[in-house]
N, C-alpha and C positions, 0 to 999 in steps of 0.2 A: 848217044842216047843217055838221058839224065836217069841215074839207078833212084833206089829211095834213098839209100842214107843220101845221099846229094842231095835231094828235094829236101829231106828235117835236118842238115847240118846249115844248110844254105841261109835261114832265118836266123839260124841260133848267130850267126857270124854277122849277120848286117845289122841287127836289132842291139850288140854289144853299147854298151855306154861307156865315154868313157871316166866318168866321175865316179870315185869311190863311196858309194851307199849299200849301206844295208840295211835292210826292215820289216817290219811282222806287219805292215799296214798294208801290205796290196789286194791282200782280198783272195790271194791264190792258197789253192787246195794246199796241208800241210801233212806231210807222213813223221811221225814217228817212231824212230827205230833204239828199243830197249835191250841192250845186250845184259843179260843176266847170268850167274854163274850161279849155282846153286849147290847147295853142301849134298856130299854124298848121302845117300840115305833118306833123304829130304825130298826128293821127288813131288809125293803122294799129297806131302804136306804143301810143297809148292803150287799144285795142281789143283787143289779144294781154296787156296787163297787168293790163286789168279781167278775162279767162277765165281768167288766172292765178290771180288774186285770189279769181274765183267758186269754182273748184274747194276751194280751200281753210278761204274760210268758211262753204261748205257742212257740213262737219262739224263748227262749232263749236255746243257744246247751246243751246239755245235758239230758233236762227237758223231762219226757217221758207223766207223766199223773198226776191231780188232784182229788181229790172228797171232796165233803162238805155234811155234816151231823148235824144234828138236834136234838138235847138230847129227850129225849122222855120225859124227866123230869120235863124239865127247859127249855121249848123255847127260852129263852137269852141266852143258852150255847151252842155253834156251835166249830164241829169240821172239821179243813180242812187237809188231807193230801194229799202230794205228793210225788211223785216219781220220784228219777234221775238215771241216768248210774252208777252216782259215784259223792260221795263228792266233790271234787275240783271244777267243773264247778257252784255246789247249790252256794260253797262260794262266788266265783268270782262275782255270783250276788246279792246273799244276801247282801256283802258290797260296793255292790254298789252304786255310786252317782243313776243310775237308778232305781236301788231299793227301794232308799230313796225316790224318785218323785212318783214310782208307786204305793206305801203304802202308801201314805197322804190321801188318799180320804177315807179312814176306819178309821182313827185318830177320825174323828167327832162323829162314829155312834159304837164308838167299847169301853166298859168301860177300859179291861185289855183281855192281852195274854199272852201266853206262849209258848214258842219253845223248841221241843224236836228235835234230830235227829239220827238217828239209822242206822248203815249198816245192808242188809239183810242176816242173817245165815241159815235158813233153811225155803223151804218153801212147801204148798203142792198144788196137781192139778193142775201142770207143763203142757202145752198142749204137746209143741214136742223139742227134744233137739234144734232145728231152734227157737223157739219161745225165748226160754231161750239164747241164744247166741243174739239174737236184744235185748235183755233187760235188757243183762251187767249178768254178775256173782253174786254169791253169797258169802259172806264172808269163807275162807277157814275153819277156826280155830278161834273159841272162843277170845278174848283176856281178859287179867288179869290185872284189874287196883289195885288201892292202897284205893279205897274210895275219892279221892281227884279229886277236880272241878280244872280245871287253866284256869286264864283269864285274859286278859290285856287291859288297855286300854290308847291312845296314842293321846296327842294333841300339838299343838308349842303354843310357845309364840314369844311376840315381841322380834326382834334381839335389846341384850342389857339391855334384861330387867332378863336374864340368872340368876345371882346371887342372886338378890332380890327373884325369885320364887324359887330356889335351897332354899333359909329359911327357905321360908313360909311355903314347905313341909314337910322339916327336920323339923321342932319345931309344933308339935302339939299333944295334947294328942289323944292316941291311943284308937277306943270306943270298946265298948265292942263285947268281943267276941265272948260269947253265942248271938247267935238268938231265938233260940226255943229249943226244946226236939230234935231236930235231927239238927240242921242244925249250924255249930261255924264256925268263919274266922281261918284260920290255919296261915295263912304267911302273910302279905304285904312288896314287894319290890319297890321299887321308882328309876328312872335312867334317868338320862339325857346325851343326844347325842347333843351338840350343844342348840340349841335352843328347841329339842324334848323332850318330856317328856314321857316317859312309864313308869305305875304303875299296875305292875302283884302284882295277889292275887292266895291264895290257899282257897279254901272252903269245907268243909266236910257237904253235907248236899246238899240244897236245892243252887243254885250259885243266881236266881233271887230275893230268900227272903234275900239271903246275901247282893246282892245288893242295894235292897230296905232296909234291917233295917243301912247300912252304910250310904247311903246317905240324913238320916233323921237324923242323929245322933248332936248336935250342935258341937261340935268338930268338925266335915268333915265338917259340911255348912260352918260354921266360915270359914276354909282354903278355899274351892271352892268359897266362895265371895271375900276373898281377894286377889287370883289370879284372878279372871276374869278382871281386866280391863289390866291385861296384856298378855290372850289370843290374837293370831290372829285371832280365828275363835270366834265372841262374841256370848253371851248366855244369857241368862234371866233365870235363875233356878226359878224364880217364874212364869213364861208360862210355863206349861205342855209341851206344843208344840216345844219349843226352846232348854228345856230341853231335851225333848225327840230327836230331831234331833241331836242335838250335840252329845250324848252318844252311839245314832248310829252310828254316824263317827264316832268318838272316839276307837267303838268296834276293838280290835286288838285279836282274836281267839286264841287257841291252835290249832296248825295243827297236830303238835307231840308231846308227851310224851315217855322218855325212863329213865327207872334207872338200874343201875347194882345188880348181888345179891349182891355187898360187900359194905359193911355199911361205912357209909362216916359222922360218927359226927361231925370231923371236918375242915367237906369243907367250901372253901370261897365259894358264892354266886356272881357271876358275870353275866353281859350281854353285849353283842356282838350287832355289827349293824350290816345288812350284806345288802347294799346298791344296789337295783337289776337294771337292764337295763327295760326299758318300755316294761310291758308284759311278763318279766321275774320269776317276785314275786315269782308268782305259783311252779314253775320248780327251783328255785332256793332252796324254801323251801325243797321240794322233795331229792334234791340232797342232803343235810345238814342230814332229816331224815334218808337218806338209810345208812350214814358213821355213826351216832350216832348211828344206830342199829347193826351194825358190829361193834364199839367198845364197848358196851356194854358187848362184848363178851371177848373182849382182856385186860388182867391183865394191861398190862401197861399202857392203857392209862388213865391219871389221872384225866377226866372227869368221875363223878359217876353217875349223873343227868342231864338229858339236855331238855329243853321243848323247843320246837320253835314256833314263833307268825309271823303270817305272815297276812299282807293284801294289795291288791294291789301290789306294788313295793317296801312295807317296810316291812322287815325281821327283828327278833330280836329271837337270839339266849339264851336263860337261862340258863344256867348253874353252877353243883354243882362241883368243885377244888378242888383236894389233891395237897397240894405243892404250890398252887398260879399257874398262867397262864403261865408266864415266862417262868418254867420250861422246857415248850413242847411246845415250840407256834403250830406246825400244830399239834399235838394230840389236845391240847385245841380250833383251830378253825374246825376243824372236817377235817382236811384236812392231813391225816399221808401219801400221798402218791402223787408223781408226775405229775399222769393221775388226780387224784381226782381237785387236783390243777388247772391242767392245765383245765379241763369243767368248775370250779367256774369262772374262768379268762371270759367265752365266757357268763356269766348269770351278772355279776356284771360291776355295772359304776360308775363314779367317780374318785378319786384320791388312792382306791383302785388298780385299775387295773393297770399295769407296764407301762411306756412311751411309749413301741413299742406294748403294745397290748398279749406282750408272758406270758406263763406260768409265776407264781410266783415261785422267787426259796426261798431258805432259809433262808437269806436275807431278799426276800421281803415279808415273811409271819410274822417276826418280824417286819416289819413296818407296814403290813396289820392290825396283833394283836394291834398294837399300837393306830391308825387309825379307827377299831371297838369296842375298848376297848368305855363302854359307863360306866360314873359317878354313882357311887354310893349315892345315897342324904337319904337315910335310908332306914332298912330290921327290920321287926317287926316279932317277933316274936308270937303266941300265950299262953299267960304261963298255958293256959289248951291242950295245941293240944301234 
């Protein structure tokens, strides 16, 4: 006699894949789980900021439902989740300027957090399939990660002041790489577009104690004071609060994650800009994912790895190269086909897109690649990962 958990384990096993992806684009229900710690005393204050709070991202689209929880343990330990349709709409507003405004008022009464986020795979005491259709799907199939966190983070500096901070990056010693018993930094990549700066990292382990033991480290502060007075957006790393704000904007996610099964030792490490139209960000990312996951499949294309970071209106493509970029410009911007090209054409602005507005052709994907091609200013390796 087949029990239940046999009936719901039995799917979860046959539906595995076995390519390593991850991503915010499938459309599946997403729960959010906020572990908060809150200063003694601070309750009350906690408790009027979070109905602050409710009221407001009650009307943001997507958002379905809240609840807040109480440790039965630890009264300073409060749990909040939430629930959305689907990934994309959380991010749009988690990095958001409005996000950032509506979170301050728990800054003062809240020690430390933490943010988890999960699509939903399997769930029980579904009322009626109408019920389950208003409240978005549920993730189809398992996915197969690698053990590895990715995350970037993206600030400008003054126009002009490009070279001097392209240095200051390149030349600093690398801190260590163990954290703890479970948690070591794998990669750091640094890249500058212009005046921008993204510095994606790989973590195995814990991505916020990696955070936190890098940015205490004196090597990192040493570089992060000697760039600040050539930010445009300024910061005070010694207020909590200024700190904390900046690193918020700053935040630039993983949307995507994809690698091939065939092993790529020695691929170059590149990053791409991929400059989106106002309100496009979101949809642009999307597009990039869905051709990275169709060439993961295809031998020739000489992309073996591709992560993409997307927030707001700024895209940045990660990618692992057999052969150098050159070789294939639309295999390497994720664009091997005419139609594909031609929808990037209607998501992208700037000097990107052709004179008259049309598809790019052959031509103009080698100037494209030229044009998102972003600086290399150092790639670190871990020499324990």
């Amino acid at each position: 006699m087949t029990t239940t958990s046999e009936r719901v384990s039995e799917p979860l096993t046959r539906q595995v894949s076995r390519r390593v992806s991850q991503s915010v684009f499938d459309g599946s229900r997403l729960r959010v789980v906020l572990l908060v710690d809150v200063y003694d005393g601070a309750q009350q204050q906690f408790l009027e900021a979070y109905e602050q709070l409710c009221k407001q991202v009650a009307s943001v689209p997507g958002h379905v439902s809240d609840q807040l929880c109480q440790s039965i343990e630890n009264p300073s330990q409060w749990l909040i989740t939430s629930e959305w349709e689907s990934a994309p709409p959380f991010l749009d507003w988690v990095n958001s300027e409005e996000h950032v405004q509506m979170v301050r008022p728990l800054h003062s009464c809240v020690r430390d957090t933490r943010s988890l986020r999960f699509h939903v795979v399997r769930e029980t005491g579904r009322a009626t399939p109408a019920a389950e259709s208003a409240r978005g799907r549920l993730q189809v199939a398992p996915r197969i990660g690698d053990g590895v966190i990715r995350h970037a983070l993206t600030f400008s500096v003054k126009p002009g002041s490009e070279e001097v901070v392209a240095e200051i990056l390149a030349n600093y010693a690398s801190p260590q790489a163990r954290v703890d018993d479970s948690t070591q930094l794998i990669r750091t990549s640094l890249f500058m577009h212009g005046n921008r700066v993204v510095r994606a990292i790989e973590v195995r382990g814990d991505l916020l104690a990696a955070l936190r033991h890098v940015s205490r480290q004196p090597e990192v502060r040493a570089v992060e004071e000697a760039i600040n007075p050539y930010l445009e957006q300024e910061r005070d790393l010694a207020d909590p609060e200024s700190a904390r704000v900046f690193f918020t904007r700053a935040a630039l996610p993983a949307v995507h994650h994809v690698t091939t099964a065939q092993e790529c030792p020695d691929g170059e490490r590149h990053a791409l800009y991929y400059p989106a139209r106002e309100g496009c960000g979101m949809r642009l990312a999307r597009l990039l994912s869905e051709q990275d996951e169709a060439a993961a499949d295809d031998p020739r294309s000489p992309v073996c790895g591709s992560t993409i970071f997307q927030r707001d209106d700024f895209v940045v493509r990660l990618i692992d190269v057999r052969g150098g970029l050159d070789s294939d410009p639309a295999r390497s911007l994720g664009l091997p086909d005419a139609r594909q090209a031609a929808e990037l054409t209607t998501l992208l602005d700037g000097p990107a897109v052709t004179a008259d507005g049309s598809a790019p052709r052959s031509g103009d994907l080698g100037r494209f690649l030229t044009l998102a091609r972003m600086d290399l200013i150092t790639d670190r390796r871990s020499a324990e990962a």
